[in-house]
ROSE-843196 format. One record per atom (N, C-alpha, C): residue in three letters; atom name; x, y, z. Coordinates in steps of 0.2 Angstrom, whole numbers, m for minus. Last residue first. Layout:
! residues N
{lomar "ala", "CA", {X, Y, Z}}
...
//
This chain:
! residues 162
{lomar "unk", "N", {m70, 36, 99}}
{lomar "unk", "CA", {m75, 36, 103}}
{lomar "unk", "C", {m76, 31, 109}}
{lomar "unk", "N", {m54, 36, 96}}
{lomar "unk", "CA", {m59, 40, 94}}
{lomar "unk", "C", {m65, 39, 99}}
{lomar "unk", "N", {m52, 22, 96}}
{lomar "unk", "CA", {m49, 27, 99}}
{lomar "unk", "C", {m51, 33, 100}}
{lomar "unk", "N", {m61, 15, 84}}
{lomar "unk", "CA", {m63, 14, 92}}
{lomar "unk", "C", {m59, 18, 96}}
{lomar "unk", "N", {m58, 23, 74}}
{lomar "unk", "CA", {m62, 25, 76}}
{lomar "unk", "C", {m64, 22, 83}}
{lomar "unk", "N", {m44, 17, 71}}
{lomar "unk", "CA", {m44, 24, 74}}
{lomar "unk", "C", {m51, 25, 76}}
{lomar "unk", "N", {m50, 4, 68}}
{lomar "unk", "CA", {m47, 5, 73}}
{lomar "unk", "C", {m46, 11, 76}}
{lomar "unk", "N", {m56, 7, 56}}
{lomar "unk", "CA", {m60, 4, 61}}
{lomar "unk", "C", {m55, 5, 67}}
{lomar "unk", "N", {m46, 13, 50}}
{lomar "unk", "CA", {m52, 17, 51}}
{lomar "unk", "C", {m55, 14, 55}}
{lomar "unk", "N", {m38, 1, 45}}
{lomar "unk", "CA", {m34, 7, 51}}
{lomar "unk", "C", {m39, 12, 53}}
{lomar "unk", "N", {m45, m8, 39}}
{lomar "unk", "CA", {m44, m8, 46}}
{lomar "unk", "C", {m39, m3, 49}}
{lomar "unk", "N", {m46, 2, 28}}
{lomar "unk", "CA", {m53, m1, 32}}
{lomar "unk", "C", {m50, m2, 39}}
{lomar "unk", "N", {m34, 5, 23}}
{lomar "unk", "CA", {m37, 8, 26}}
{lomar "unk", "C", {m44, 6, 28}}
{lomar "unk", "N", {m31, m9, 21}}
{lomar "unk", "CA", {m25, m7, 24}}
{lomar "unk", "C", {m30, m1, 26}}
{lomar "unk", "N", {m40, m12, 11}}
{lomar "unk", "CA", {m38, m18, 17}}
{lomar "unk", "C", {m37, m12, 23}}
{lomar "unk", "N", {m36, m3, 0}}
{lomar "unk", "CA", {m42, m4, 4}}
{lomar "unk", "C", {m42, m8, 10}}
{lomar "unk", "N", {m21, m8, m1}}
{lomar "unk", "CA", {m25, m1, 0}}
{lomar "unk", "C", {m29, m1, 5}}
{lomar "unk", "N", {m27, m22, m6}}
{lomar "unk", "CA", {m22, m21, m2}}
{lomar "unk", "C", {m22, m14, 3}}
{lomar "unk", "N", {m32, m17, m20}}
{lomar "unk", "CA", {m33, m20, m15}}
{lomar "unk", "C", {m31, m20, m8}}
{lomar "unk", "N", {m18, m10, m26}}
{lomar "unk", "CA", {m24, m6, m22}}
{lomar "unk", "C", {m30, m7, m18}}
{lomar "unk", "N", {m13, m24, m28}}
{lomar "unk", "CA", {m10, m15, m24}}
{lomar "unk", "C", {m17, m12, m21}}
{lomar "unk", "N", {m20, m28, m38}}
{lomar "unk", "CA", {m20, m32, m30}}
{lomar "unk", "C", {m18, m27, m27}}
{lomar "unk", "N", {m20, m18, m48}}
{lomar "unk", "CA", {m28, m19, m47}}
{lomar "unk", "C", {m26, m23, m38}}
{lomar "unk", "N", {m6, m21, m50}}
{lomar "unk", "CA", {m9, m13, m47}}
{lomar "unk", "C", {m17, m15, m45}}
{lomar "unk", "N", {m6, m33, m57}}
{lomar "unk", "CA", {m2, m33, m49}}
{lomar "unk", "C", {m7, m25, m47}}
{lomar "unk", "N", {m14, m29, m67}}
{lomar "unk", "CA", {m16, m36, m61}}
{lomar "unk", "C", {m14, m34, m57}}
{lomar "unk", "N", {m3, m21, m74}}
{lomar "unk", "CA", {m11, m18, m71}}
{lomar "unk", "C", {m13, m23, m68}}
{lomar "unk", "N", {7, m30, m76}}
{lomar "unk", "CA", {6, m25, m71}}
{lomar "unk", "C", {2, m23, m71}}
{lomar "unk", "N", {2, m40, m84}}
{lomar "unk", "CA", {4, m42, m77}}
{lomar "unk", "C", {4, m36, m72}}
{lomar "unk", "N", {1, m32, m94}}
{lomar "unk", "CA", {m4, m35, m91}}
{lomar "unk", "C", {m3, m35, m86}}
{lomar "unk", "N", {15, m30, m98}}
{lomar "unk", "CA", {8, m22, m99}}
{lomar "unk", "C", {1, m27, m92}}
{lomar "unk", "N", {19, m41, m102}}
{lomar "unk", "CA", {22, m39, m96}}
{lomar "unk", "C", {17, m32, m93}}
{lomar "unk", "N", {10, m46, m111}}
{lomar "unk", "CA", {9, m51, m105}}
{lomar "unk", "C", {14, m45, m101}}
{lomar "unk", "N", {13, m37, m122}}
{lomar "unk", "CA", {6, m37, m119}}
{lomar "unk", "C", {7, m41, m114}}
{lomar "unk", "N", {24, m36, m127}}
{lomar "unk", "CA", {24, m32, m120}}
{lomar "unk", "C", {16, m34, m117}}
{lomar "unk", "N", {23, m43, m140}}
{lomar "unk", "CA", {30, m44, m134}}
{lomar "unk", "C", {27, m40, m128}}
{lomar "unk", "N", {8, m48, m146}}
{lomar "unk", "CA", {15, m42, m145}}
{lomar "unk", "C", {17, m42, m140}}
{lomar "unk", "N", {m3, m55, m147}}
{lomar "unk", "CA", {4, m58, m147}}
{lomar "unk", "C", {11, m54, m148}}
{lomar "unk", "N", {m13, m47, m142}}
{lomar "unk", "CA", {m10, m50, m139}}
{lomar "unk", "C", {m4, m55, m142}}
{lomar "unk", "N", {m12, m29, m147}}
{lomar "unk", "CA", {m13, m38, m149}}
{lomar "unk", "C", {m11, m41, m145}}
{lomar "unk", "N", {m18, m17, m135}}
{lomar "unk", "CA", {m12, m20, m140}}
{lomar "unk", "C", {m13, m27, m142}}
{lomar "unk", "N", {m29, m11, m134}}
{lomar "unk", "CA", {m27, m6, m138}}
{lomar "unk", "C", {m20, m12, m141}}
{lomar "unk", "N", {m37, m18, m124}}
{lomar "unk", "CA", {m41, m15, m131}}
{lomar "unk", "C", {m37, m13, m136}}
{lomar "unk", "N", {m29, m20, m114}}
{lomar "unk", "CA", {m34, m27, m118}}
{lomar "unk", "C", {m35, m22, m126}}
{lomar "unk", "N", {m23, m10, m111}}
{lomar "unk", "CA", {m18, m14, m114}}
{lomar "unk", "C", {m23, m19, m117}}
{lomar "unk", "N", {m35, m2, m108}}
{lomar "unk", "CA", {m31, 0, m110}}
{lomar "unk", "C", {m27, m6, m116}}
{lomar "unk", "N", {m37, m10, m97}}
{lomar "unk", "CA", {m43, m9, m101}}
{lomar "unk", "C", {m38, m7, m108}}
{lomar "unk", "N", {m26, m7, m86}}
{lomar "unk", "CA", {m28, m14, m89}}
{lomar "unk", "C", {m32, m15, m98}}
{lomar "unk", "N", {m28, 7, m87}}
{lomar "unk", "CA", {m23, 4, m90}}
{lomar "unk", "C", {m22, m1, m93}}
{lomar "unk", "N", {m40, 7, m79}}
{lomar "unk", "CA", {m40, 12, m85}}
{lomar "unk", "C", {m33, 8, m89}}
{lomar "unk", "N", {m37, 1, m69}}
{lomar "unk", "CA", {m40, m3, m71}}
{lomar "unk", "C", {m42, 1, m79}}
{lomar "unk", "N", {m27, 11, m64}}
{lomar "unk", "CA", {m23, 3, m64}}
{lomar "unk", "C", {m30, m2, m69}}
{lomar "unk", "N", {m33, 20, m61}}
{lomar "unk", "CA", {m27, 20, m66}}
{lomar "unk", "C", {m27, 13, m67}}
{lomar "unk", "N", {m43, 17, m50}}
{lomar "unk", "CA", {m47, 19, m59}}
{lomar "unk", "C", {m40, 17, m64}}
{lomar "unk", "N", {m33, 13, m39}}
{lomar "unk", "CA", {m37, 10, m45}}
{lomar "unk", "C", {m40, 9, m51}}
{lomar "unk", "N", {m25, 22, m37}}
{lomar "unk", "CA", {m22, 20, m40}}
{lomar "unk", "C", {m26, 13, m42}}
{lomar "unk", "N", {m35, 33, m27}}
{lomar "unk", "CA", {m30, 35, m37}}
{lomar "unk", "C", {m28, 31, m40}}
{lomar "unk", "N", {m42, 29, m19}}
{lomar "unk", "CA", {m46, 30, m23}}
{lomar "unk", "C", {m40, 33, m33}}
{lomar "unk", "N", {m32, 21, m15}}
{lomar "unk", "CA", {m36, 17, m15}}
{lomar "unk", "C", {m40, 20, m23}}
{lomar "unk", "N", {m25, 33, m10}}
{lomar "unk", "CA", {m22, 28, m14}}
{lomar "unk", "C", {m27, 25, m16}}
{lomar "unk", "N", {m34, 40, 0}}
{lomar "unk", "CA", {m31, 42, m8}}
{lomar "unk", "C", {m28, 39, m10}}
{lomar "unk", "N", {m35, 28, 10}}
{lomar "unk", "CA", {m40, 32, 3}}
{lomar "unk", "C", {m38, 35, m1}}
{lomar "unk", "N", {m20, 29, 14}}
{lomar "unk", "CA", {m22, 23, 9}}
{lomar "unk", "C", {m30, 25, 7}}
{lomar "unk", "N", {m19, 42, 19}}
{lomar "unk", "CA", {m15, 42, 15}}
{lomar "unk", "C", {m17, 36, 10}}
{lomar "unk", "N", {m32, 42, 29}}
{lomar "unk", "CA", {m32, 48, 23}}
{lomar "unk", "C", {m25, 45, 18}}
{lomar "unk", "N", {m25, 32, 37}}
{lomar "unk", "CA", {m33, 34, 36}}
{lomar "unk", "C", {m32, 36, 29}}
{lomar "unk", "N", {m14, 41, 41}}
{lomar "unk", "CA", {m12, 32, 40}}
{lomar "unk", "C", {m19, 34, 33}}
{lomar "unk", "N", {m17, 51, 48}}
{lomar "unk", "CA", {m13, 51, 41}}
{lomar "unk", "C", {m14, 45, 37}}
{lomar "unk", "N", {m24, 45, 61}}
{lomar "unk", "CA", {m28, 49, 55}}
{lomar "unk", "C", {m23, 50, 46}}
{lomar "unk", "N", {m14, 32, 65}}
{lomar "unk", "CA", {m15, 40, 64}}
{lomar "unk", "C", {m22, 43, 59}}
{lomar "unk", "N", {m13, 20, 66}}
{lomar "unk", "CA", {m17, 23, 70}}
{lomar "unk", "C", {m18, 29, 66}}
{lomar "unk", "N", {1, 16, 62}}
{lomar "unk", "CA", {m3, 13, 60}}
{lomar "unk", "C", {m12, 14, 61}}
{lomar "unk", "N", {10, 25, 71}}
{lomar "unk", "CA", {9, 26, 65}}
{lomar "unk", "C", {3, 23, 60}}
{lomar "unk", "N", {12, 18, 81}}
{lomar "unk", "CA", {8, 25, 82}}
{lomar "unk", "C", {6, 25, 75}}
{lomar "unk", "N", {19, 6, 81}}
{lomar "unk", "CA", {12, 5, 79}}
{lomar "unk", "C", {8, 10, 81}}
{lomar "unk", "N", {30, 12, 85}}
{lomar "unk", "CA", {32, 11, 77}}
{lomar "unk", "C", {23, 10, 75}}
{lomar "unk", "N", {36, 18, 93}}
{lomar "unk", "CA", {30, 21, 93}}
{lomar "unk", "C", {28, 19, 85}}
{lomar "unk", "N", {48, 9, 97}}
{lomar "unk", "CA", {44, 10, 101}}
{lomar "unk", "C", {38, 14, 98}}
{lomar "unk", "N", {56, 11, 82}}
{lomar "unk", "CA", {55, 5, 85}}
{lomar "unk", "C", {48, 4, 90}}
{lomar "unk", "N", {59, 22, 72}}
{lomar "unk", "CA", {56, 24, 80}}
{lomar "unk", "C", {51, 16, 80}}
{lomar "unk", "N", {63, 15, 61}}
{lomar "unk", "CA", {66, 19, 63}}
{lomar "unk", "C", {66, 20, 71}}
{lomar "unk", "N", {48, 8, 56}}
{lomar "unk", "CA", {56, 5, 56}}
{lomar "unk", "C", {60, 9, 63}}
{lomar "unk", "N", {41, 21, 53}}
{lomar "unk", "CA", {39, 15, 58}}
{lomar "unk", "C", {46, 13, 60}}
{lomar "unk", "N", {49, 26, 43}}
{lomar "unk", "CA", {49, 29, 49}}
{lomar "unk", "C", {46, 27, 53}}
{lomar "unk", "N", {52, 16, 34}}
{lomar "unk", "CA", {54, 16, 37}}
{lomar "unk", "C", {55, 21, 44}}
{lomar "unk", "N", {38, 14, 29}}
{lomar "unk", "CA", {39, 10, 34}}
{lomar "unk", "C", {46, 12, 35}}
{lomar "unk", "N", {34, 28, 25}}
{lomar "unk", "CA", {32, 26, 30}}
{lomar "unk", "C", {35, 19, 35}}
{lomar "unk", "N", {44, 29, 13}}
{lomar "unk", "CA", {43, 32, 19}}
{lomar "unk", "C", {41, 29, 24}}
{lomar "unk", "N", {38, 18, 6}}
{lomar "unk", "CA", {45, 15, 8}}
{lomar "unk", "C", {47, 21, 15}}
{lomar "unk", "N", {27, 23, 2}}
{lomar "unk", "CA", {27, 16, 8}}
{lomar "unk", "C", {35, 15, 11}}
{lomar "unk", "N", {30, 33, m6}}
{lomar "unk", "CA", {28, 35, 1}}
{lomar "unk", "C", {27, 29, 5}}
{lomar "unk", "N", {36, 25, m15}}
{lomar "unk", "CA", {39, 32, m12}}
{lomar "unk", "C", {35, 33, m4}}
{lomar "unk", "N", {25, 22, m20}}
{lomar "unk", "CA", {30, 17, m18}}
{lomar "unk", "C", {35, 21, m13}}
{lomar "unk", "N", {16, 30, m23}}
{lomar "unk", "CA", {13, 28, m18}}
{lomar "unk", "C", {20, 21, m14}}
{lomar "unk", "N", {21, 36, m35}}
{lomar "unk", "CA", {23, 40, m29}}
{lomar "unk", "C", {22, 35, m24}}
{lomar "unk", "N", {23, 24, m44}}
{lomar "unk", "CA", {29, 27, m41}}
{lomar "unk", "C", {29, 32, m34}}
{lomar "unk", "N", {7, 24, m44}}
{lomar "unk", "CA", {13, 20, m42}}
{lomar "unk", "C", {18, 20, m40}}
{lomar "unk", "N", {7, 37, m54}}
{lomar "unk", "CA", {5, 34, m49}}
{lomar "unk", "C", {7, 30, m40}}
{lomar "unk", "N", {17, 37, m65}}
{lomar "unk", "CA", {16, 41, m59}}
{lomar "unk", "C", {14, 39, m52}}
{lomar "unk", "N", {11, 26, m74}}
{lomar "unk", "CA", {19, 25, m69}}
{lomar "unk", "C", {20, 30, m65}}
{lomar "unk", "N", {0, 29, m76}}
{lomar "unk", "CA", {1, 23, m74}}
{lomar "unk", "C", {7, 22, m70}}
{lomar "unk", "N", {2, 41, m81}}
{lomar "unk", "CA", {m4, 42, m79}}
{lomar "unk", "C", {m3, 34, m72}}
{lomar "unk", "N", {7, 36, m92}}
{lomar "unk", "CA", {9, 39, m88}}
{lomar "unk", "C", {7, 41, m82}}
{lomar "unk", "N", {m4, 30, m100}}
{lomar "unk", "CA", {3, 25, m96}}
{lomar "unk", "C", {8, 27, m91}}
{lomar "unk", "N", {m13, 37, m102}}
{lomar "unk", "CA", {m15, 32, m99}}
{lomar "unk", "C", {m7, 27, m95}}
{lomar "unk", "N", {m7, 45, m113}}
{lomar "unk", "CA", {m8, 49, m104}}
{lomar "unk", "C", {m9, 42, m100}}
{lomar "unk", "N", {6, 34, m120}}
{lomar "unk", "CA", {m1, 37, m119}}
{lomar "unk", "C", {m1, 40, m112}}
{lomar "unk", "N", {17, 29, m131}}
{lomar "unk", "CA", {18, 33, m125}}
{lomar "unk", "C", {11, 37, m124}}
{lomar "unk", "N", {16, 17, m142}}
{lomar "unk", "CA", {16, 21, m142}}
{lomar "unk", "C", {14, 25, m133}}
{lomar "unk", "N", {28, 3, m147}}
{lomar "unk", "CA", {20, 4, m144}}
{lomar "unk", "C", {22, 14, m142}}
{lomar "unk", "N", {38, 1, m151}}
{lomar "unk", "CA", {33, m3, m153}}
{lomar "unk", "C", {27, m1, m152}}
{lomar "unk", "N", {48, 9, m142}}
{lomar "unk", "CA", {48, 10, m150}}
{lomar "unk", "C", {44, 4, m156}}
{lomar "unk", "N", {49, 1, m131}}
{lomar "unk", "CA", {45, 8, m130}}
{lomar "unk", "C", {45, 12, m139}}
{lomar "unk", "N", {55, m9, m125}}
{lomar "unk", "CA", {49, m11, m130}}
{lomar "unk", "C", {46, m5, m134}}
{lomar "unk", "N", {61, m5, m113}}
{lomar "unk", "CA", {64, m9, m121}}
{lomar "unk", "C", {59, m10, m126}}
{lomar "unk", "N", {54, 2, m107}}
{lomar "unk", "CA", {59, 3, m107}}
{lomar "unk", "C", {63, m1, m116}}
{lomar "unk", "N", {42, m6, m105}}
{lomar "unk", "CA", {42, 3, m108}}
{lomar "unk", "C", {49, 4, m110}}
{lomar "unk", "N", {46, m17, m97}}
{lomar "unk", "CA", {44, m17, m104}}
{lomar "unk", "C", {43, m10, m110}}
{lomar "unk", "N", {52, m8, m86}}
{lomar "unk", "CA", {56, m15, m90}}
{lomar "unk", "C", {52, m14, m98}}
{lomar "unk", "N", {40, m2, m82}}
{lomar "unk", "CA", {46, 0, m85}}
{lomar "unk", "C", {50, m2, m89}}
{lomar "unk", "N", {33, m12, m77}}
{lomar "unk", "CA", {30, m9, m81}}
{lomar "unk", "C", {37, m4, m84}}
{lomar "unk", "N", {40, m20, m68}}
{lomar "unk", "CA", {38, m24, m74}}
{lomar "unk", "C", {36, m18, m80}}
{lomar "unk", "N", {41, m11, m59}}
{lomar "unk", "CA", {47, m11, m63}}
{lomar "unk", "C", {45, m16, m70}}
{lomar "unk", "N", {31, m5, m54}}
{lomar "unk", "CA", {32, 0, m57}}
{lomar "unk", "C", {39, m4, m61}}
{lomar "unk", "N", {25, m18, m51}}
{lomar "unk", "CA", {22, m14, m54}}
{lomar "unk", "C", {26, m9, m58}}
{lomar "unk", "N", {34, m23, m41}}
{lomar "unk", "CA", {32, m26, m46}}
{lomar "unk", "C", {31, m24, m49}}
{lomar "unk", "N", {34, m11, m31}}
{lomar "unk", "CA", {40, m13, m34}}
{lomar "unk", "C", {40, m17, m41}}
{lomar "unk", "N", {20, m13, m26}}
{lomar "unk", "CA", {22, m8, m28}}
{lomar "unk", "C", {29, m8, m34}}
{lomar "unk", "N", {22, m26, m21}}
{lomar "unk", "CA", {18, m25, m25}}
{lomar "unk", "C", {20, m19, m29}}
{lomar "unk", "N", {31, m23, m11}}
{lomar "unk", "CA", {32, m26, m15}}
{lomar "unk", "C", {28, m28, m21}}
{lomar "unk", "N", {22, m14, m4}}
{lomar "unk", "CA", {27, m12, m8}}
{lomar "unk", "C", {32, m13, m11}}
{lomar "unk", "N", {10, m21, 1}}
{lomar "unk", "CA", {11, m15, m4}}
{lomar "unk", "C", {18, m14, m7}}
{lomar "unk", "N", {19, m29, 11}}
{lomar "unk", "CA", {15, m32, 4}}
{lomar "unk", "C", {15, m28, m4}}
{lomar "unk", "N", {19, m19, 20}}
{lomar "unk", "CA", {28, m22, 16}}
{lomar "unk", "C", {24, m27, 11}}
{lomar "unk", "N", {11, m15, 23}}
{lomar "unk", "CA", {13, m11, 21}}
{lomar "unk", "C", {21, m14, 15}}
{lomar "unk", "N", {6, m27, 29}}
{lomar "unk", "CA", {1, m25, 23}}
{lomar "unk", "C", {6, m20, 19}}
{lomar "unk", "N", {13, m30, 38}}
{lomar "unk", "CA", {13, m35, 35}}
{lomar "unk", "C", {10, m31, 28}}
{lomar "unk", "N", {10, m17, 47}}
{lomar "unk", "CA", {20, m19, 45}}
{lomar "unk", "C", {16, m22, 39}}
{lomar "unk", "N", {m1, m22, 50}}
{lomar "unk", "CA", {0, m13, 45}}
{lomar "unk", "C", {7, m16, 44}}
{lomar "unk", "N", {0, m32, 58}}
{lomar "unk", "CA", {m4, m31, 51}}
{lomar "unk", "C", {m4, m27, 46}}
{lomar "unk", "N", {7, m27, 70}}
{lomar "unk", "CA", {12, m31, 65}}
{lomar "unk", "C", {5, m32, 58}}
{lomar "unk", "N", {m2, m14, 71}}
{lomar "unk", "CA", {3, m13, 70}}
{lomar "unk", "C", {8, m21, 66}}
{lomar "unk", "N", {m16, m24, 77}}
{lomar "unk", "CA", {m15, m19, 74}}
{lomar "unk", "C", {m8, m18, 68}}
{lomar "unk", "N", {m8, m34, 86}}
{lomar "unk", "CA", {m10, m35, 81}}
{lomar "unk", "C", {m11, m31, 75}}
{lomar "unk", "N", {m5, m24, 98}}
{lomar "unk", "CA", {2, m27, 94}}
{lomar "unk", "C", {m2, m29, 87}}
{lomar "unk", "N", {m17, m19, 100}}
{lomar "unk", "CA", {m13, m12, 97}}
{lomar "unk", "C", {m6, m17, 95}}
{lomar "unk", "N", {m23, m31, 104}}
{lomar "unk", "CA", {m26, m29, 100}}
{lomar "unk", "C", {m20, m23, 96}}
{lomar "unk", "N", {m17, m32, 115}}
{lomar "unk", "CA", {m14, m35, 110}}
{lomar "unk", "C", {m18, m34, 106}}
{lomar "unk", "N", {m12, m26, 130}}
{lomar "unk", "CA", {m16, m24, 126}}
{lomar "unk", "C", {m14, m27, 118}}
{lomar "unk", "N", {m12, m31, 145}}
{lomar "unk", "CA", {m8, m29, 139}}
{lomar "unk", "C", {m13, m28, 134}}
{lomar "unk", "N", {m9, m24, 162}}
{lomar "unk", "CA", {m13, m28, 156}}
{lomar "unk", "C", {m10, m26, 150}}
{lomar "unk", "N", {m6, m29, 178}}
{lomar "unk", "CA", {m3, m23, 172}}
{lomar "unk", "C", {m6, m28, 166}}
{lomar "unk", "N", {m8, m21, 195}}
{lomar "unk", "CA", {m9, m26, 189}}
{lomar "unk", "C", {m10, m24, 183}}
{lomar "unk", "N", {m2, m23, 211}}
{lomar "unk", "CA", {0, m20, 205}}
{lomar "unk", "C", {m1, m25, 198}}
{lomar "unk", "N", {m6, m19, 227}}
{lomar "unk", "CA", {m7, m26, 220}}
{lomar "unk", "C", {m5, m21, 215}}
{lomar "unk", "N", {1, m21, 243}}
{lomar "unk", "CA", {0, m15, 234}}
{lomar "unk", "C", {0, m21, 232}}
{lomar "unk", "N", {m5, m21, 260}}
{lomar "unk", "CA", {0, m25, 255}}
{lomar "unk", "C", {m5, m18, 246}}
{lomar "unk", "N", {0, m14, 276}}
{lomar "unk", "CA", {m3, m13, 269}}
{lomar "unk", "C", {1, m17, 263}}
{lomar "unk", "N", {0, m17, 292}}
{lomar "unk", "CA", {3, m20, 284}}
{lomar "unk", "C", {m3, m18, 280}}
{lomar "unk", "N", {3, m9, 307}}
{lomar "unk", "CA", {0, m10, 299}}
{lomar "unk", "C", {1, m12, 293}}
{lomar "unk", "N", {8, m7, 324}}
{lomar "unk", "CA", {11, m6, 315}}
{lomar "unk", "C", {3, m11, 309}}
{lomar "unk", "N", {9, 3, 337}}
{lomar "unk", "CA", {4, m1, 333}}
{lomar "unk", "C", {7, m1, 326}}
//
């Protein structure tokens, strides 16, 4: 006596975790062209104009910032980059979480400390002030960005989570 057993095999996909991940790609490569903006429009001007205007904690305070969190984006998406297959692990992690609140919460005050900064403190018909500007506007979208970047990687880590 023979018996047919048939196998169903049914394989689901889960597109919320791709959407996730090309988002975090998309925000993260925003940031850090944003990031690139920032620290070079602001150096360009520092750079050649730096015998005009005077070197405050506020500016410092501006180019550190920035600089690290560019550093750290260039990190990260290359180590997404790198490991192809667990590239949208990264977009998940409790690091992800914690790395864009600390940005969010350091690279705004600075960026609107800056802005406030170049209103109050240089004329505006002085060579640097439209480049002084534009980089505290682009940092003020950066950090934007940020927030974006860690809301929905907290909304998501927490549906994994519970």
């Amino acid at each position: 006596m023979s018996q047919n057993v048939a196998r169903t095999r049914t394989t689901t996909t889960n597109s919320t975790t791709a959407s996730i991940a090309i988002t975090g790609h998309i925000l993260m490569v925003a940031q850090l062209v944003l990031g690139i903006f920032v620290v070079g429009i602001f150096c360009y001007y520092t750079n050649n104009y730096l015998r005009y205007t005077a070197f405050s904690l506020t500016k410092l305070a501006f180019l550190t910032i920035p600089a690290a969190f560019l550093i750290g984006n260039i990190c990260f998406l290359f180590a997404s980059l790198l490991s192809i297959k667990a590239g949208g692990v990264i977009f998940r992690t409790i690091l992800d979480v914690v790395y864009h609140s600390v940005a969010v919460i350091s690279y705004l005050p600075v960026s609107i400390a800056f802005f406030s900064e170049v209103v109050r403190t240089i004329p505006s018909s002085a060579t640097v002030y439209n480049g002084y500007l534009t980089s505290a506007i682009f940092g003020i979208i950066a950090s934007g960005l940020y927030f974006i970047s860690a809301f929905l990687t907290c909304r998501f880590y927490r549906n994994i989570i519970y």
